[in-house]
BALOBA-1460 file (C-alpha; in Angstrom, 3 decimals):
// residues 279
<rec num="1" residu="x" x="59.266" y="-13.673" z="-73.179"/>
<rec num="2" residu="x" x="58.223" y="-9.715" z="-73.334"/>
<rec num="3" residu="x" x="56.287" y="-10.544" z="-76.604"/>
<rec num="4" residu="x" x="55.234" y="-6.265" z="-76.125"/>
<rec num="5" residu="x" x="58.744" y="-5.740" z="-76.829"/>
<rec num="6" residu="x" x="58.970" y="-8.821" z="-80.010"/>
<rec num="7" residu="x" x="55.554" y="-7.722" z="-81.407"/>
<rec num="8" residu="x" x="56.837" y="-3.864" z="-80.997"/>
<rec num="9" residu="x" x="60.245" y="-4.449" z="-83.026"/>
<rec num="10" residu="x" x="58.361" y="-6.666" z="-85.639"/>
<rec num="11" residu="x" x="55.303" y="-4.218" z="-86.208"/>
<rec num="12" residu="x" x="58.135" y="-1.258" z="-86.256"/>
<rec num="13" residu="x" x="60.440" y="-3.012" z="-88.673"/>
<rec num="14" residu="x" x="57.422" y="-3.971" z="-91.337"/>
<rec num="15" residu="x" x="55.963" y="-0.798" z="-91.151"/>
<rec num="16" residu="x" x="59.091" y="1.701" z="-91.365"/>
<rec num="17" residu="x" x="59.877" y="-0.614" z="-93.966"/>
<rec num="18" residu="x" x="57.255" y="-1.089" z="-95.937"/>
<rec num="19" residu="x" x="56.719" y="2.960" z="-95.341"/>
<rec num="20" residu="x" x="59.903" y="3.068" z="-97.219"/>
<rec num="21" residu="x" x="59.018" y="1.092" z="-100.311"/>
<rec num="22" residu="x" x="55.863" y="2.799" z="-100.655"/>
<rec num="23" residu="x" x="57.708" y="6.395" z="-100.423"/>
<rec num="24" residu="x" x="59.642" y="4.765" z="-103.273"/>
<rec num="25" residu="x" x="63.018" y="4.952" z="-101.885"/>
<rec num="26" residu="x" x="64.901" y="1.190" z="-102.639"/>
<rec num="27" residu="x" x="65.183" y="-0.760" z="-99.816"/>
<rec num="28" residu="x" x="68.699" y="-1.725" z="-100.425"/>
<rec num="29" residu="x" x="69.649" y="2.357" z="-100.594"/>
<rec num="30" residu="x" x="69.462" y="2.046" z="-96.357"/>
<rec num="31" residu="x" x="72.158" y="-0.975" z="-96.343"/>
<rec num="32" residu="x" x="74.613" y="1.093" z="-99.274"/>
<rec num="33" residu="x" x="76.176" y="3.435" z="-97.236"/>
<rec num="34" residu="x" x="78.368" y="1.488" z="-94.172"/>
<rec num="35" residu="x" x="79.591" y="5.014" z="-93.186"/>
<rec num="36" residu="x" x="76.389" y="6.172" z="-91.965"/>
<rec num="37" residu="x" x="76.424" y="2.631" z="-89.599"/>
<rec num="38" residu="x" x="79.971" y="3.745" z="-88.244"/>
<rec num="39" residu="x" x="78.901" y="7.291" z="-87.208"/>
<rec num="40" residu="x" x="75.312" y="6.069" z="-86.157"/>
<rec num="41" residu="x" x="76.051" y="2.590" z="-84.232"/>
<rec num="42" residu="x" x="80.080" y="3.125" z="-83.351"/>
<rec num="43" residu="x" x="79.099" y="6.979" z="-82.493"/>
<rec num="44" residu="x" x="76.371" y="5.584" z="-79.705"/>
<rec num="45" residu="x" x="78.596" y="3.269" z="-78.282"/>
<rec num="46" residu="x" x="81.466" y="5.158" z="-77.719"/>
<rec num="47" residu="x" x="79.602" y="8.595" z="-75.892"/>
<rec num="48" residu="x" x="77.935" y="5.802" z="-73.967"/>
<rec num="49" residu="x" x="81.198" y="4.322" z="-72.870"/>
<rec num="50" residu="x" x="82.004" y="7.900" z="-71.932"/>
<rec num="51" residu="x" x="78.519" y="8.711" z="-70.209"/>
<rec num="52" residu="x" x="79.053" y="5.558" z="-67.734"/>
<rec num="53" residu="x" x="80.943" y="3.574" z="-65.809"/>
<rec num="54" residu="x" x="82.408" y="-0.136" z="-66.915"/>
<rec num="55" residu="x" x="80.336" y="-1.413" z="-63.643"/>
<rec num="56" residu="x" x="77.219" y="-0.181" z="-65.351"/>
<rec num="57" residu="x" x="77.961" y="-0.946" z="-68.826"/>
<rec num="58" residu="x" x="78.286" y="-4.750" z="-67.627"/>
<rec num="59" residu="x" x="75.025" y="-4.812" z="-66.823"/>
<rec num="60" residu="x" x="73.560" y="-4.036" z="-70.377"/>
<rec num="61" residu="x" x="73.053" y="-7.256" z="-71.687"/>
<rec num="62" residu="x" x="71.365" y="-8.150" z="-68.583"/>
<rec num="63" residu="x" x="68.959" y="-5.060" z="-69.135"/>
<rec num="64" residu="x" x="68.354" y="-6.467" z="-73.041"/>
<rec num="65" residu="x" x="67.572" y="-9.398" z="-71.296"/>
<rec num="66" residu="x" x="65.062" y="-8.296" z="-69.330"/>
<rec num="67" residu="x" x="63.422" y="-5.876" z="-72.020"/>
<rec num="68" residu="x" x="63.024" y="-8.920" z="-74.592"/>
<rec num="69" residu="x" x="62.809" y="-11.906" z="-72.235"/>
<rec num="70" residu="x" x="60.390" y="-9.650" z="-69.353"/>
<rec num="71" residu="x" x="60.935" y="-10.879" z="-66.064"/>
<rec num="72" residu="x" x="59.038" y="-12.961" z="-63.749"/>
<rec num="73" residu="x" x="57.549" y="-11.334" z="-60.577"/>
<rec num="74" residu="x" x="55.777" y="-13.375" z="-58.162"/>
<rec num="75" residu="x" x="51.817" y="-13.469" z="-58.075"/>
<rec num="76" residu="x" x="50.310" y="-11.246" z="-55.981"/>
<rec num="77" residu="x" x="47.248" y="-13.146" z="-54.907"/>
<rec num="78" residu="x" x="49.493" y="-16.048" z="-54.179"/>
<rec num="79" residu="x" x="51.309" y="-14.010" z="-52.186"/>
<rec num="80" residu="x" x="49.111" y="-12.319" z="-49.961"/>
<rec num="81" residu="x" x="47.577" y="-15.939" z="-49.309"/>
<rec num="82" residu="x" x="51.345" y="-16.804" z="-48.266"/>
<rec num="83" residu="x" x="50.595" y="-14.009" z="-45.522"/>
<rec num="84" residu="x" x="47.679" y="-15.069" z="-44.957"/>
<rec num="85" residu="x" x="49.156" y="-18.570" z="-43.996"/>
<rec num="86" residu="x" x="51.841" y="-16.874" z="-42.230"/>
<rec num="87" residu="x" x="49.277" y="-15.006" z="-40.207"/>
<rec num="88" residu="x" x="47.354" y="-18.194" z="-39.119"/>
<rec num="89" residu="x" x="50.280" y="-19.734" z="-38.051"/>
<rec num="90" residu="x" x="52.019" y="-17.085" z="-35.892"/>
<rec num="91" residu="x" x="48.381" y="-16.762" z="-34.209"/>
<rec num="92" residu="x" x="48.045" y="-20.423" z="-33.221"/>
<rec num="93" residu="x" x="52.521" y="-21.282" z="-32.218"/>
<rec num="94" residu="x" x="53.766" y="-17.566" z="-32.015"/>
<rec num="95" residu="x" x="55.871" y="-15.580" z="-34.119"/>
<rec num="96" residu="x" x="59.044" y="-17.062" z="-33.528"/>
<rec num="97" residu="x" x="57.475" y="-20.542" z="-35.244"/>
<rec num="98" residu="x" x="57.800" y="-18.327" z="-38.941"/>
<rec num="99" residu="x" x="61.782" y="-19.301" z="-38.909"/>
<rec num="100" residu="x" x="60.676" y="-22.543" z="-39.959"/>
<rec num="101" residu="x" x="59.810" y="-20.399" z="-43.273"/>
<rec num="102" residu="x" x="62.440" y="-18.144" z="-43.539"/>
<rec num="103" residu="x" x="64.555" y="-20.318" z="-45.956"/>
<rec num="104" residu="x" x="61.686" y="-21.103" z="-47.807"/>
<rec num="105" residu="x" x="60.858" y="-17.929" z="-49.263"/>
<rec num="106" residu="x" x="62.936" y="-17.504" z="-52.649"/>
<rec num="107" residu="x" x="62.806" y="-13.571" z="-53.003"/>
<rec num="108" residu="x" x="65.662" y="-11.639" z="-50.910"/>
<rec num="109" residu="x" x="63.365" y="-8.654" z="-49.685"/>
<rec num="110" residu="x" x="60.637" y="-10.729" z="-48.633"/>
<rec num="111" residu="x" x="62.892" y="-13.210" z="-46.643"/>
<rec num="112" residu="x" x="65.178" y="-10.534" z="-45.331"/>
<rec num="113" residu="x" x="61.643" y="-8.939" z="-44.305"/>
<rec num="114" residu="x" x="60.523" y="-11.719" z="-42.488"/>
<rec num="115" residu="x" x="63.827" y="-12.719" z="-40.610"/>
<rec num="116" residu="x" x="63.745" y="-9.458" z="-39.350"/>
<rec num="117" residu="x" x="60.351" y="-10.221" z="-37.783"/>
<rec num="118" residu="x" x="60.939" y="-13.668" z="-36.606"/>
<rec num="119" residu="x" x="64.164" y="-11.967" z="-34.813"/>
<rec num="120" residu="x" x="62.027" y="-9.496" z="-32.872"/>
<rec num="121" residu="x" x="62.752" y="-5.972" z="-34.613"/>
<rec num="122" residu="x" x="60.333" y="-2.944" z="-34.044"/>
<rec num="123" residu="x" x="57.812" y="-1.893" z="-36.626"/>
<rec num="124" residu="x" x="59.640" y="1.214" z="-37.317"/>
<rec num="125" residu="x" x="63.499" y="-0.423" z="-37.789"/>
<rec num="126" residu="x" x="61.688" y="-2.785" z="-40.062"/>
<rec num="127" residu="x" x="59.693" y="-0.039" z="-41.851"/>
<rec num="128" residu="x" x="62.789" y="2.186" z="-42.404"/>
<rec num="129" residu="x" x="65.103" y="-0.462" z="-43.308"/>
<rec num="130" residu="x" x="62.951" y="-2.052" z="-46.317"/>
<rec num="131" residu="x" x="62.140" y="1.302" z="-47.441"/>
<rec num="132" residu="x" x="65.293" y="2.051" z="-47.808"/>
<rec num="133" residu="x" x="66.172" y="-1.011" z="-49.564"/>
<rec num="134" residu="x" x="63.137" y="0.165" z="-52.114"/>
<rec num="135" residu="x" x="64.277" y="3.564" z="-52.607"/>
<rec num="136" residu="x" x="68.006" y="2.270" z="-53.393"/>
<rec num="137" residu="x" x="66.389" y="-0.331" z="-56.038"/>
<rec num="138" residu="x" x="64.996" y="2.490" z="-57.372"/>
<rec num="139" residu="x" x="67.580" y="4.582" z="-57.576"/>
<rec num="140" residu="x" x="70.025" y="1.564" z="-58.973"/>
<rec num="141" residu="x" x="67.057" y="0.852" z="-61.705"/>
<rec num="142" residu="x" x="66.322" y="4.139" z="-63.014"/>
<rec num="143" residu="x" x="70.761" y="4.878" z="-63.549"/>
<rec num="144" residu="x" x="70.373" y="1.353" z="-65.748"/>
<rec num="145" residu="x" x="67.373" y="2.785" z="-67.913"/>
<rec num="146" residu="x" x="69.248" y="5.908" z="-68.101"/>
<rec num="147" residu="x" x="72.148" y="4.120" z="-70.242"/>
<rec num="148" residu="x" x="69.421" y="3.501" z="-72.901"/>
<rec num="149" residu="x" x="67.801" y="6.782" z="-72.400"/>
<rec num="150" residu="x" x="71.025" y="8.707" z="-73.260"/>
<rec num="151" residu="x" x="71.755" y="6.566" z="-76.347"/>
<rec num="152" residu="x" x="67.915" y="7.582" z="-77.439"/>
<rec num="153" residu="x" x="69.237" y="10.886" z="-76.710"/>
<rec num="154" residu="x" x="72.538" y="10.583" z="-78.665"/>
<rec num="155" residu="x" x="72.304" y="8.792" z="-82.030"/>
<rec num="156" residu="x" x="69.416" y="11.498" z="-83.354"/>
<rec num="157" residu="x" x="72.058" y="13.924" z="-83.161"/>
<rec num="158" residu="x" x="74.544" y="11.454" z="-84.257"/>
<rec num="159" residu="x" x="72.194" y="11.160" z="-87.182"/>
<rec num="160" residu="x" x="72.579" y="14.795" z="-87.915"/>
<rec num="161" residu="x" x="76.118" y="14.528" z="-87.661"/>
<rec num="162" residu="x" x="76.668" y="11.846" z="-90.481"/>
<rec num="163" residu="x" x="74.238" y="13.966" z="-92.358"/>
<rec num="164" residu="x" x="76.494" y="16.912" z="-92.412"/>
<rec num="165" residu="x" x="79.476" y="14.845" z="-93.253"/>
<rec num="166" residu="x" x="77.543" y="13.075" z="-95.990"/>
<rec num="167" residu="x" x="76.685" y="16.747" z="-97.208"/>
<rec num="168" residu="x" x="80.267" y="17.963" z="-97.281"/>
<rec num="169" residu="x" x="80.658" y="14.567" z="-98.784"/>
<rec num="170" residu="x" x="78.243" y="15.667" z="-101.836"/>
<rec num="171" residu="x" x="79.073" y="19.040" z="-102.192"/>
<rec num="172" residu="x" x="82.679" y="17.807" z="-103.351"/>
<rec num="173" residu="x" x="80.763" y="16.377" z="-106.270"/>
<rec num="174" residu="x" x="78.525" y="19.601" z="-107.275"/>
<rec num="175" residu="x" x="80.332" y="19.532" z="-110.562"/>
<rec num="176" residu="x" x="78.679" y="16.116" z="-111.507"/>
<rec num="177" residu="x" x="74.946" y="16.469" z="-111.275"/>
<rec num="178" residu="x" x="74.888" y="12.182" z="-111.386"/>
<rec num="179" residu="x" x="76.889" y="12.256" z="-108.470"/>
<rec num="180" residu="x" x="75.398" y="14.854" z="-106.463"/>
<rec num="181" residu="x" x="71.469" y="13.825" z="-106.089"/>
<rec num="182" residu="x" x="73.178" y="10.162" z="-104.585"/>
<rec num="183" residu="x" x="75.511" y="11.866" z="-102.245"/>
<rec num="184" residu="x" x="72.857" y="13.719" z="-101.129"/>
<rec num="185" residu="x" x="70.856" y="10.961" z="-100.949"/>
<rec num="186" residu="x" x="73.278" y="8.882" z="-98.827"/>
<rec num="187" residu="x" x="73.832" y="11.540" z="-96.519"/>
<rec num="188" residu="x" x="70.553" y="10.670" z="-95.110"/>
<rec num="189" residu="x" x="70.789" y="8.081" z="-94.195"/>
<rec num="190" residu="x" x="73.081" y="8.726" z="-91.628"/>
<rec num="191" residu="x" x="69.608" y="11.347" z="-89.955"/>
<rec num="192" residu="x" x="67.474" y="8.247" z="-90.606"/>
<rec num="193" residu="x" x="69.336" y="5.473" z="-88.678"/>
<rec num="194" residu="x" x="70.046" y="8.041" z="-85.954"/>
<rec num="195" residu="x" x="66.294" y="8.682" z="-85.225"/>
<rec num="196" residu="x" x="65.628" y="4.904" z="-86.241"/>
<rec num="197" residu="x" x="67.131" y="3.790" z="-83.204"/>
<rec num="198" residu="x" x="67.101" y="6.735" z="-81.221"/>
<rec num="199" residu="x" x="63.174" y="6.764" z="-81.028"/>
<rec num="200" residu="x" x="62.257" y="2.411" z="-82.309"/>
<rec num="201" residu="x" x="64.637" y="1.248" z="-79.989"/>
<rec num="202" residu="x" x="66.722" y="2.866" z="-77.000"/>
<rec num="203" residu="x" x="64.228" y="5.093" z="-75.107"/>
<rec num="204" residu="x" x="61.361" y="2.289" z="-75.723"/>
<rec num="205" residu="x" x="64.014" y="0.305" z="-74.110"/>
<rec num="206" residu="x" x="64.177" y="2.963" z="-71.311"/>
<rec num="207" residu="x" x="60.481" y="3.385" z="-70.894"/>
<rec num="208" residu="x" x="59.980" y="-0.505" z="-70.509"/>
<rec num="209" residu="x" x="62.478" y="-0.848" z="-67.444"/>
<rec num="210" residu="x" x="61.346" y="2.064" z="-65.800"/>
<rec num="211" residu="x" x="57.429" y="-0.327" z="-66.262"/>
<rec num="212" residu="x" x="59.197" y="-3.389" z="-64.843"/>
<rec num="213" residu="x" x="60.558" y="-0.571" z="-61.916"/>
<rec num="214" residu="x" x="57.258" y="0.488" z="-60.737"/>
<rec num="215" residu="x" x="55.756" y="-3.382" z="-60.971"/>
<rec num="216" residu="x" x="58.513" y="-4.750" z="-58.747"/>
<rec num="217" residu="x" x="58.589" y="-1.541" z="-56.634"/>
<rec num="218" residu="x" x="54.391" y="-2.064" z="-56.401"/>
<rec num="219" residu="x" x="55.650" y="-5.691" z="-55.187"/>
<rec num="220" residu="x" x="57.949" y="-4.715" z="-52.757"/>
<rec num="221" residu="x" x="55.627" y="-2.676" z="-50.568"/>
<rec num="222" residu="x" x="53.149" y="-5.039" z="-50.552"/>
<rec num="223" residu="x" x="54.993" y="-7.199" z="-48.935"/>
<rec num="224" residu="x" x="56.735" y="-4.688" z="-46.616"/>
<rec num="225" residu="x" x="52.629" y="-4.135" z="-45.610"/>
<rec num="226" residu="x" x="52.050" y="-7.919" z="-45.498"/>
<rec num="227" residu="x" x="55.709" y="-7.751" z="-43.315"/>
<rec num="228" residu="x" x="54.416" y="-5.075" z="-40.930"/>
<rec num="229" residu="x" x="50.896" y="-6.596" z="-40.711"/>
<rec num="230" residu="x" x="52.685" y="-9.812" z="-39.540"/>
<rec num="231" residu="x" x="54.928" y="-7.858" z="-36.841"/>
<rec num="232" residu="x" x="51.303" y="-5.870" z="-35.327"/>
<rec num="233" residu="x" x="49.315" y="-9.918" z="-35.291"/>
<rec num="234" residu="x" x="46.646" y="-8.905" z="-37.374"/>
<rec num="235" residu="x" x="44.585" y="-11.198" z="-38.261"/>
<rec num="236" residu="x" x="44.993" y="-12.990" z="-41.622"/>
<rec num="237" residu="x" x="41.192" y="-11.949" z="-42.474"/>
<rec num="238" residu="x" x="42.707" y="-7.738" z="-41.706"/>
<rec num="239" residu="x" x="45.912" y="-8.746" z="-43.580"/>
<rec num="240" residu="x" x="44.233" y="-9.634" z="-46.789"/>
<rec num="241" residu="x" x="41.725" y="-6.307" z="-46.373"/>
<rec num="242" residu="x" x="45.251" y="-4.629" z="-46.231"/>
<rec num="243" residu="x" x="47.129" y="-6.117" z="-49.102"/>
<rec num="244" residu="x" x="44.515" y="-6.558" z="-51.468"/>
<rec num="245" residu="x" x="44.690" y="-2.912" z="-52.167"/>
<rec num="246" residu="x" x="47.871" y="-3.361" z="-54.081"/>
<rec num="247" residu="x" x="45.835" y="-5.790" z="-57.067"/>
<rec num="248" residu="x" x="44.002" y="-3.845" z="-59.661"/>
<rec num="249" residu="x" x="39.909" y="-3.737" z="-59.342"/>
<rec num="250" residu="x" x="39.550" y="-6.471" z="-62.494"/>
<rec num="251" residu="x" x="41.932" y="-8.675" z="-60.229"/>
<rec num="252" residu="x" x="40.187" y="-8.030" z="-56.513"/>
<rec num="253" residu="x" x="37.003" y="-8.798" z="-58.508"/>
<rec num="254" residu="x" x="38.634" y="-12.335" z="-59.859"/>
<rec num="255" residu="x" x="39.700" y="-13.194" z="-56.495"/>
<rec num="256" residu="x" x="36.240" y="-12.114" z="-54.536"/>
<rec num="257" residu="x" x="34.802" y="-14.600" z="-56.823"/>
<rec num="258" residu="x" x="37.125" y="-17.359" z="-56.500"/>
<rec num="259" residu="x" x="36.325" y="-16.830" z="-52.839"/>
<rec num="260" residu="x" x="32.025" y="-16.750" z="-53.360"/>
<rec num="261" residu="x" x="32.956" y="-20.035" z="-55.699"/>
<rec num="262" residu="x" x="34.987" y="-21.459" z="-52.704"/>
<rec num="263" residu="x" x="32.379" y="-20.636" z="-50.585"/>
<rec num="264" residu="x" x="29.724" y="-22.429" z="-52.577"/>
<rec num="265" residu="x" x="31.495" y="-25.703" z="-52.530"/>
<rec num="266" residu="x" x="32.293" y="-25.590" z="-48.831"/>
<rec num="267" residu="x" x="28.243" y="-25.574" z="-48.556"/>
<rec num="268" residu="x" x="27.375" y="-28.228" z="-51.487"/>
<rec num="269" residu="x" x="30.105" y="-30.509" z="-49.572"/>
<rec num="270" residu="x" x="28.771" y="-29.755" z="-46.122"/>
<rec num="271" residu="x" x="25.333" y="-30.067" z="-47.574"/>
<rec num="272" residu="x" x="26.311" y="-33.403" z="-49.190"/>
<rec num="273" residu="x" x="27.649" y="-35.291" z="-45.739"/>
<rec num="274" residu="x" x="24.508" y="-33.498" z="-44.270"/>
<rec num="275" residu="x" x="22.108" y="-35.898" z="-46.702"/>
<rec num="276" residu="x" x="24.542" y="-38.944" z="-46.448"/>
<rec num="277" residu="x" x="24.204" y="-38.941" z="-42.544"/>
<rec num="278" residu="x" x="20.385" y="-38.916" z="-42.971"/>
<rec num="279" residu="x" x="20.045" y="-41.405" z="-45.546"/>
């Protein structure tokens, strides 16, 4: 689960909320007026259906999906030790001896990646192709975020648009001074749920798949690197040097010390047999 995303509706709700009963305004008011809800919620939805295609707009509960549920992206120091792996054995049976792997690997870029190497393609055919690949990811990702972006863009002035309707609304009761200050009141409402979702939920919603864009795009080219660095036989100390560019400093500091610890052990084991033999 995104819990960003749980913990950002949850701390938004209570305080909007509780905002509201401290302003003095009766929670109940916002749930009185369903005609706000219509122009607000049925309003979105139907200039979205006109902003996109049906194709698209199939893919939105998908994109909720993701935004609440996050999504899972391989490790990154697991797999640059995958490469690593991968390195040792083309050095010691030859490239060809990866298609043993190539059904192995789960993720479609990364096996299509390495099929292409295992089947002899030049560095620059493999470089163009996966790049490619990337950019149309990219440009596939950033049309889905856009659906939520335009809603974020269209129930504010959805919101306004209630509120004028609620205002010719009260003006029809200017006569009756009880009527008028609720009318007015109501009217509101409409401006309120129209920014309320607008700004709390759809282009947060936006903003968090174009995040989960740039991780898996991050992903991608490091293993189109790890890809290339497999198709030139460097060696899987170079690869690593290569890849672990890609990981943040706190996380190339983790793994440098997993290594020293690794290291440390090798010697206390080696050290160990040494003293057995003598004894």
């Amino acid at each position: 689960m995104e819990i960003s995303t749980v913990l950002g509706l949850i701390v938004a709700v209570f305080a909007i909320g509780y905002g509201v009963i401290l302003k003095g305004v009766p929670i109940g008011a916002l749930f009185s007026n369903p005609a706000a809800y219509l122009i607000i919620i049925g309003g979105t939805v139907a200039v979205t259906l006109n902003a996109f295609t049906m194709d698209e707009l199939k893919r939105l509960p998908q994109l909720l999906r993701f935004v609440v549920m996050g999504v899972r992206f391989p490790d990154e120091n697991k797999l640059i030790d995958r490469f690593m792996e991968w390195a040792i054995i083309a050095r010691r049976e030859g490239i060809l001896a990866l298609e043993a792997h190539v059904e192995e690997v789960e993720d479609p870029f990364l096996r299509n990646g390495l099929k292409m190497v295992v089947d002899g393609r030049d560095m620059e055919f493999i470089r163009d192709a996966l790049l490619q690949d990337i950019q149309a990811m990219e440009e596939r990702h950033a049309r889905y975020a856009s659906i939520f972006s335009q809603a974020g863009t269209y129930a504010p002035t959805l919101g306004v648009l209630g509120a004028v309707v609620g205002l010719i609304a009260a003006l029809s009761h200017i006569d009756d001074t009880s009527k008028l200050g609720a009318a007015i009141a109501a009217a509101f409402i409409a401006t309120f749920l129209g920014i309320f979702t607008g700004y709390v939920l759809w282009h947060p919603f936006a903003n968090k798949l174009n995040v989960l864009t740039k991780r898996e795009v991050a992903l991608k080219l490091l293993m189109l690197e790890g890809i290339l660095s497999l198709q030139a036989g460097m060696s899987p100390t170079n690869i690593e040097e290569k890849l672990v560019v890609f990981l943040p400093l706190s996380v190339r500091a983790a793994r440098e010390r997993e290594k020293e610890a690794a290291k440390r052990r090798g010697v206390e084991v080696k050290e160990g047999e040494a003293a057995g033999i003598a004894r």
